[in-house]
N, C-alpha and C positions, 0 to 999 in steps of 0.2 A: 504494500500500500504506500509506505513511504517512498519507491523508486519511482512508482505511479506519479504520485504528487510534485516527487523533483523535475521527473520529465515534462510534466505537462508545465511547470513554471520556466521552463528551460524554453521548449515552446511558445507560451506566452509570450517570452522576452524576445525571442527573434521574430514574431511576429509583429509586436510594439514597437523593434526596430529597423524593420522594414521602412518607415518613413511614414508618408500620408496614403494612409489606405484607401481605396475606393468605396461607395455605399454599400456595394452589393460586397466588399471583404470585410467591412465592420459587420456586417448582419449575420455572412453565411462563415466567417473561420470566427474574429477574434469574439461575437457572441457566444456562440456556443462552448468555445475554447474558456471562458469567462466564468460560463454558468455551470461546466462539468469541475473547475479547479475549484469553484466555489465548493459544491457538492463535496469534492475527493477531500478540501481542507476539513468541511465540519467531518465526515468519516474517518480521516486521521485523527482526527482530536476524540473520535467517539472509539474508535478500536482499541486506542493507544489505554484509554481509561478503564474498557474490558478488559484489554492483558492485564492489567496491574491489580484490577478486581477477580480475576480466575487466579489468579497466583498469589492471593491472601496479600498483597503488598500493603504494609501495616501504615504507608503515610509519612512517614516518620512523626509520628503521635500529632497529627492536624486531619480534623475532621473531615471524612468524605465531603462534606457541604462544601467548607471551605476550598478544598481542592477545586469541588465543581466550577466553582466561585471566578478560581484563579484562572480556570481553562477555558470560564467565559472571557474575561477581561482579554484572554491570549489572542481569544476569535477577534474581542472589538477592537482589537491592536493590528491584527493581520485585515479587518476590514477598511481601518481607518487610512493607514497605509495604502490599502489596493485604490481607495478611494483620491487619496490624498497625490498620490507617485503618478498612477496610470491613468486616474478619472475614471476606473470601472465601477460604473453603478451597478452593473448586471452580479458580476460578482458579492455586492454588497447588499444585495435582494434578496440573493440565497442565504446569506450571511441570516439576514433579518427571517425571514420566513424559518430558520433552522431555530432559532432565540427562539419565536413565537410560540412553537411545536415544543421545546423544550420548557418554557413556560408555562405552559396547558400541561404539558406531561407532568411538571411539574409541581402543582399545586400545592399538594400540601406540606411542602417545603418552603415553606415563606422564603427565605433568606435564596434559594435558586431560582424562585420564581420572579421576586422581586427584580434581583439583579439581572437574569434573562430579558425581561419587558424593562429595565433601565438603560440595557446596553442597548436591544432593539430600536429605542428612542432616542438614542445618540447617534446610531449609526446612519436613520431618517432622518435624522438632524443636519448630520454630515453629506447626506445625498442632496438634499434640498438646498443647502449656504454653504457647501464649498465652491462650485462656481460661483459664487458672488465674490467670495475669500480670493478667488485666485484672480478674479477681474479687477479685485480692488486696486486703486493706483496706491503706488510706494510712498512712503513718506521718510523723506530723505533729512 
C-alpha cells in the first residue's frame, strides 16, 4: 500500500510538472490521478492503524482516541498542503468526505468525532479562501 501511495505521488509530481495542462488533461489524468491519491492516502493512514491494532501495539501508554486524534491532524496537514503547494481541491474533497464518514462512524466518541467534523471545517475553509490567500497582493 505504501509503494502504491509513493508511486502514485511520484506520478502526480511529473504530471504537475509537465507545465500548463490542457482542459480535457486536468479532467481526464490529473482529476482522477487526484481523487485515487486522495483515497490511497486516507487507506494508508486506515491500514497503517489496523496493523498496529492486530498486533496489540500498546501506544506507548497514549490512548487509542488520542492516536486517532493525531492521525487526523496528519490527514489535515497532508490536505492542507495538497491544497496549499498544488491547489488540488479534488484531492481535499476526498480528504473531507473520509473526516465526514469517520465522524458519523464515529459518534460516540466525542473527542474523534468532534475533531473529525473540526478538521473537515478547516479543510472547506481552506478550499473556499485559499485562492483568495494566494491572489492577495504582497505587502512589502
Amino acid at each position: 500500500m505504501l509503494t502504491l501511495l509513493v508511486s502514485l505521488l511520484y506520478v502526480y509530481v511529473q504530471i504537475a510538472r509537465h507545465g500548463e495542462l490542457t482542459s480535457g488533461q486536468k479532467w481526464f489524468v490529473r482529476l482522477p490521478f487526484s481523487i485515487y491519491l486522495g483515497w490511497i492516502s486516507v487507506a494508508t493512514v486506515a491500514n497503517v492503524s489496523q496493523v498496529l491494532f492486530y498486533n496489540d501495539w500498546s501506544g506507548w501508554g497514549v490512548s487509542p482516541e488520542i492516536w486517532t486524534v493525531i492521525m487526523l491532524v496528519v490527514a489535515a496537514v497532508l490536505g492542507l498542503a495538497m491544497r496549499w503547494r498544488e491547489s488540488n481541491w479534488a484531492y481535499v474533497l476526498v480528504l473531507v468526505w473520509a473526516l465526514v464518514g469517520i465522524a458519523l462512524k464515529q459518534s460516540a466518541s466525542a473527542l474523534v468525532s468532534t475533531t473529525a467534523w473540526v478538521i473537515a471545517g478547516v479543510l472547506m475553509l481552506a478550499l473556499i479562501s485559499m485562492p483568495f490567500i494566494k491572489s492577495a497582493p504582497r505587502q512589502s
